[in-house]
C-alpha positions in Angstrom: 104.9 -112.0 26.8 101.8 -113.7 27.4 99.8 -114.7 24.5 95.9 -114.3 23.8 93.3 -117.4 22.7 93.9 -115.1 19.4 97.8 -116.4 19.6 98.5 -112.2 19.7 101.0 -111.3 22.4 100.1 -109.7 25.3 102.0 -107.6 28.1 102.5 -109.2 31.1 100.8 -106.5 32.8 102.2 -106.6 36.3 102.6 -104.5 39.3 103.5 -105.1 42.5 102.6 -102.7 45.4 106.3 -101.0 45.5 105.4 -99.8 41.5 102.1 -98.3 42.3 102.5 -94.4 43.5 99.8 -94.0 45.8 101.0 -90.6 46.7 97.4 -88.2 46.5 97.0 -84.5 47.4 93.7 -82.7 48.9 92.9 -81.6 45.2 92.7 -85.0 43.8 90.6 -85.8 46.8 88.1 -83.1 46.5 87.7 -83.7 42.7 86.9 -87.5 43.0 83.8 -86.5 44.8 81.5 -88.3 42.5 80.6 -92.0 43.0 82.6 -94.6 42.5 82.5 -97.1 39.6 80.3 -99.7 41.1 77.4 -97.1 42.0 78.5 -94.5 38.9 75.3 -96.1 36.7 73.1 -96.5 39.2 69.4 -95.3 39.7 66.3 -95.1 41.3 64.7 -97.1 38.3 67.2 -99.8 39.0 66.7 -100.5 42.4 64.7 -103.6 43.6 63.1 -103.0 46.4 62.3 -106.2 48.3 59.1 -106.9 48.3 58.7 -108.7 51.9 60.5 -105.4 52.6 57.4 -102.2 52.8 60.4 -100.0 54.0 62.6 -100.3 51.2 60.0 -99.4 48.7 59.1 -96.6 50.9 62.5 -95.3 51.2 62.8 -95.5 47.8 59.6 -93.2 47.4 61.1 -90.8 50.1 64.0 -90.5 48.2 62.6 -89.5 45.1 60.6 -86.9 46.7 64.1 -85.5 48.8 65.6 -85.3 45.2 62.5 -83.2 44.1 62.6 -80.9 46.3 66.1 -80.0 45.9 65.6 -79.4 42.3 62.4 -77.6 43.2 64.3 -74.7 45.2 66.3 -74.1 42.2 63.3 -74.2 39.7 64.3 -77.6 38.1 62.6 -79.8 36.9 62.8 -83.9 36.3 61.8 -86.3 34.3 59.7 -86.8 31.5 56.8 -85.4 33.1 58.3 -83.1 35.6 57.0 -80.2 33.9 53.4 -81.4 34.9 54.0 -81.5 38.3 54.8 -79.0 41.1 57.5 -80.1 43.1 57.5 -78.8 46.7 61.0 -77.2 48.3 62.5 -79.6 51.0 61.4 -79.0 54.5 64.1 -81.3 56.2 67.3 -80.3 54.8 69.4 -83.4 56.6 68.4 -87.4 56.0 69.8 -90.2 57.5 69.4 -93.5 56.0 70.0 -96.3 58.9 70.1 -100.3 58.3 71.8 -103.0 58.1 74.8 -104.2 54.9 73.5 -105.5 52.0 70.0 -103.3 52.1 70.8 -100.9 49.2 71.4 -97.5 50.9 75.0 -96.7 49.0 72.7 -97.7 45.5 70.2 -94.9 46.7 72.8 -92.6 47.9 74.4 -92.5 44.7 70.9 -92.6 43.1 69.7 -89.4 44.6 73.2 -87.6 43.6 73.2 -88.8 40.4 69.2 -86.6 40.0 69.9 -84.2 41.9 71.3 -81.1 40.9 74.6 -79.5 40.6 77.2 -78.4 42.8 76.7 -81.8 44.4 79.4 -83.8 46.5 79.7 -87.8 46.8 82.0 -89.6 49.3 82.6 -91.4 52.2 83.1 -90.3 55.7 86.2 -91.1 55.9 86.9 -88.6 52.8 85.1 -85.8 54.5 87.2 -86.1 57.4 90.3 -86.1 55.7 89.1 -83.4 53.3 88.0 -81.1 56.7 91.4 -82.1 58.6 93.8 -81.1 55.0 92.1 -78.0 54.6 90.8 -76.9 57.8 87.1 -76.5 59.3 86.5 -73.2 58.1 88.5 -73.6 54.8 86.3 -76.8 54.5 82.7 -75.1 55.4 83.1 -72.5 52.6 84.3 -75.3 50.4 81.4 -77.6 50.8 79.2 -74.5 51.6 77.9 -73.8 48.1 77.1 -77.5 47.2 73.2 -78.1 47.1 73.2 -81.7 48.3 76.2 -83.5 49.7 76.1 -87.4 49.9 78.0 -89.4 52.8 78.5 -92.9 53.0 78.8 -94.7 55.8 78.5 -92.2 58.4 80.1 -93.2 62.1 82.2 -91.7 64.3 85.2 -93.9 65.5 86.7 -91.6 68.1 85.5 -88.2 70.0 87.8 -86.0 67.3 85.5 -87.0 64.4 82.2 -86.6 66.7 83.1 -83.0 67.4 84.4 -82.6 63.4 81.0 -84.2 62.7 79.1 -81.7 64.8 81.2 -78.1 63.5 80.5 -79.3 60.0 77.4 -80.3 59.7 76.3 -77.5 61.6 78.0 -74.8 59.7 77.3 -76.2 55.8 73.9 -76.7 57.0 72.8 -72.9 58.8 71.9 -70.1 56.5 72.4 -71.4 53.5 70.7 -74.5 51.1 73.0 -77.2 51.3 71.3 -80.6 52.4 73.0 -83.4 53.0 71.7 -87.1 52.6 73.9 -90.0 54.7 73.9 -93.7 55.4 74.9 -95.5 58.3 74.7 -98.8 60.1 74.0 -97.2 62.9 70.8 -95.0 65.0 72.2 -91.4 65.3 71.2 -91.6 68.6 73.1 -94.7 69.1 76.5 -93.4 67.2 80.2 -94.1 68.8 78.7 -96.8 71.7 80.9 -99.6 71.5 83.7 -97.5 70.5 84.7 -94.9 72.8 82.7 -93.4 75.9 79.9 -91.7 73.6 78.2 -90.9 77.1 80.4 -87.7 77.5 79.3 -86.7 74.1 75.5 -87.0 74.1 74.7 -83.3 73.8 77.2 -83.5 70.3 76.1 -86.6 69.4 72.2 -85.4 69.8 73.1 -81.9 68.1 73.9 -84.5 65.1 71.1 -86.5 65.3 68.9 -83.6 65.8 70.0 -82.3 62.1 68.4 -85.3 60.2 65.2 -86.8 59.5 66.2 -90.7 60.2 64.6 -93.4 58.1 65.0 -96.8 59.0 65.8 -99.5 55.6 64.9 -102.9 56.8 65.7 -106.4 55.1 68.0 -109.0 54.9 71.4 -108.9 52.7 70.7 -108.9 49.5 73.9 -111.1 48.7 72.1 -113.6 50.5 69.5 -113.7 48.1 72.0 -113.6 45.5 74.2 -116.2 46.4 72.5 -118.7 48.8 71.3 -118.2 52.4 74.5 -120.1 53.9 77.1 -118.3 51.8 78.7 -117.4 55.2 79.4 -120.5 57.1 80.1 -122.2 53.6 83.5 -121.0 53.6 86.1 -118.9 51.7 85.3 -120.4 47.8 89.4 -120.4 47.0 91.7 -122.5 45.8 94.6 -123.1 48.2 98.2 -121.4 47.0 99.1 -123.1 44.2 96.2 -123.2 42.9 96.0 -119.4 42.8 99.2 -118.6 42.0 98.5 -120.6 38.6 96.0 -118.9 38.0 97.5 -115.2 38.9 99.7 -116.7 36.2 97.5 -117.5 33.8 95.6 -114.3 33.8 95.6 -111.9 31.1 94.6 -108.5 32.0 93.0 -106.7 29.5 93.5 -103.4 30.1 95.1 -102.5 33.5 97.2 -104.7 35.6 97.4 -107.8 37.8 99.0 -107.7 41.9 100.1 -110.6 43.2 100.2 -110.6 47.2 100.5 -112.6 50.5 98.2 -111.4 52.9 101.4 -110.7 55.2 103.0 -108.1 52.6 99.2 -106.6 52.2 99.3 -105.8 56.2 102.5 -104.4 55.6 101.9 -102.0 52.8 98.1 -101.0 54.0 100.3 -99.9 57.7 102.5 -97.8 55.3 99.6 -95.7 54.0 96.8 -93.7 54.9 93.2 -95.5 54.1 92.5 -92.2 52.1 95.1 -93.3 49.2 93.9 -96.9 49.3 91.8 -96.0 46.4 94.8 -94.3 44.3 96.6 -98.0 44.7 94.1 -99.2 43.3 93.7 -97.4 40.1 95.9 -99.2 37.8 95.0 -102.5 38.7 92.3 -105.2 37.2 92.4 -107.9 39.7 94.6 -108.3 43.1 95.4 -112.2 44.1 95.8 -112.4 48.0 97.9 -115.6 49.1 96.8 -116.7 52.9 94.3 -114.6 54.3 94.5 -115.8 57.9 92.6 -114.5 61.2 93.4 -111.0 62.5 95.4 -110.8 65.9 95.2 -107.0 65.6 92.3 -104.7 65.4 94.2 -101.9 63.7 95.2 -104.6 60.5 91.8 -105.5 60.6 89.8 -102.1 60.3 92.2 -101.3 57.6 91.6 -104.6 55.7 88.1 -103.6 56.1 89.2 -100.2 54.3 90.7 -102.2 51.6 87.9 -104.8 50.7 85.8 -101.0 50.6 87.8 -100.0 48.1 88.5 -103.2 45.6 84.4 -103.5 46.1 83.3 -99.8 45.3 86.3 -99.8 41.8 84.9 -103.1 40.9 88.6 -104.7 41.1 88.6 -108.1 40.9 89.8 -110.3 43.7 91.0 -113.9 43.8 92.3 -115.7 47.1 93.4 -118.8 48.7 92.7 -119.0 52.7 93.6 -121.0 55.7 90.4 -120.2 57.5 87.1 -119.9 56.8 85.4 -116.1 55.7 83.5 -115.9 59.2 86.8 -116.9 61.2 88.7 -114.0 59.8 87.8 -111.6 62.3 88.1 -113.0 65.8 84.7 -112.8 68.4 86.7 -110.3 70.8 87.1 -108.2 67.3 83.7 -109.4 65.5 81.2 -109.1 68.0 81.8 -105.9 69.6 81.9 -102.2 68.5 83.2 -102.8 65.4 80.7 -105.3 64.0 78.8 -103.9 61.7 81.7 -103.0 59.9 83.0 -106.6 59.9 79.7 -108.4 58.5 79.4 -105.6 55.5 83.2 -106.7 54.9 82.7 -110.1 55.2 79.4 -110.1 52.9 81.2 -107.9 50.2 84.5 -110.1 50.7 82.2 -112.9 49.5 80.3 -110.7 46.9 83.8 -109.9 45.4 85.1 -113.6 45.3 82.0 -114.7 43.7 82.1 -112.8 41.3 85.2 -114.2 39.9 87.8 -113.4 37.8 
């Protein structure tokens, strides 16, 4: 038993991955639709627009009125002085927020589902495919059909199977009914899938998506950077080496959940075992994770699900402590880094370093 600064004992509190069932069914998906515990606070009051920024500030407007309008069509209204005001039904039923990491489009995602009104769906892309491909496309239209606004994050398609699951969805929650749906991306819609499979075949499905949303474009620079210095990236990992952290994964006294101790070899491992979808169930019992020897990635297949992952710890505000033997931007290789995959690297990479900053 470990003992408090009180001199009360404590439980050890520990789990390795082997005690964790990560096991989760298409219900428990559909009913964690809501956002996660990073953005679950969130609102339009508390987001900061930059102010060398004019887009942000106008998104932020843009948003507001989106969420008006939705809550016009069903006579609501909000805020103090909504009653005052008349709020005009949305015109544009789809909106596609596009930039860069680190610009605040998951805060306003979650922003605008926290106002707007119920039924009302938040989750990822990846969610929604998994939710469509467990239940079916039809199964999943009618599902999803009577929701008034449903919130994506991080929209892309990876492969020609989620471009034409993209395309049947959108199209059929969206026609003949009042379901809108609000996404963000890193990337144009006309510009989704290039670097990752031959989107050229698929331009008229690619357009039909793109042709469902009005697309605004969030400019600015990351706000981590602001945060935490302008060279966080090229400073290196901020770890101590093995011993070092395996002291200190020793030391630590959870409060309430648990503590994982890994090496970054058994984390492959297990992350290979699973589906990304139940990445977020492993993670549920669990206060802080300590990685031993994060090293490059030789394989793109470990690194897009380590990308998963660091999602995951970031969005249930799990705590994260490592020791390295490279530096954050080595991680990922150039062949890996710089190519179709790279936006989703650098929002990793900048989280990664959000995550360890942070501390335990």
């Amino acid at each position: 038993m470990q003992k408090s600064q009180d001199g009360l004992e404590l439980p050890n509190r520990t789990l390795t991955f082997d005690q964790i069932d990560c096991e989760v069914s298409i219900e428990e998906v559909v009913g964690g639709f809501v956002p996660t515990p990073r953005f679950s606070h969130v609102s339009f009051e508390s987001y900061r627009p930059d102010p060398k920024q004019p887009s942000q500030a106008s998104t932020l407007q843009r948003l507001r009125e989106y969420v008006s309008g939705i809550q016009a069509e069903r006579g609501e209204r909000g805020g103090l002085l909504g009653f005052l005001k008349k709020k005009t039904p949305v015109a544009i039923k789809g909106l596609y927020l596009d930039g860069g990491y680190g610009v605040g489009k998951t805060h306003l995602l979650a922003s605008a589902y926290l106002e707007a009104p119920a039924p009302k769906a938040y989750l990822s892309f990846q969610e929604l495919a998994y939710a469509i491909g467990a239940k079916g496309m039809a199964p999943a239209i009618e599902a999803f059909k009577p929701y008034r606004l449903i919130c994506v994050d991080e929209f892309e398609l990876d492969d020609v199977g989620n471009t034409m699951l993209a395309k049947t969805f959108i199209r059929g929650v969206m026609e003949g009914g009042n379901t809108h749906i609000l996404t963000t991306s890193n990337t144009l819609p006309s510009e989704l899938g290039q670097g990752r499979f031959n989107a050229d075949d698929f331009k008229r499905e690619i357009g039909i998506i793109a042709q469902s949303f009005e697309s605004i474009r969030l400019e600015g620079e990351d706000y981590r950077h602001r945060a935490y210095g302008e060279n966080v990236l090229s400073e290196g990992i901020y770890a101590s080496d093995s011993a070092a952290l395996h002291n200190a994964y020793t030391h630590y006294m959870p409060l309430k959940s648990s503590k994982l101790y890994t090496t970054f070899d058994e984390l492959l491992k297990h992350l290979a075992a699973h589906h990304p979808i139940r990445y977020s169930r492993l993670l549920v019992p669990l206060e802080v994770v300590f990685i031993e020897g994060l090293a490059p990635f030789h394989e793109q297949i470990d690194a897009l699900r380590f990308v998963h992952f660091i999602d995951k710890l970031y969005d249930q505000r799990v705590k994260l402590a490592v020791s390295a033997r490279c530096t954050l931007p080595d991680l990922f290789l150039p062949e890996y880094r710089d190519k179709g995959y790279a936006k989703k690297y650098r929002r990793c990479l900048s989280r990664l370093h959000e995550l360890i900053s942070e501390g335990i």
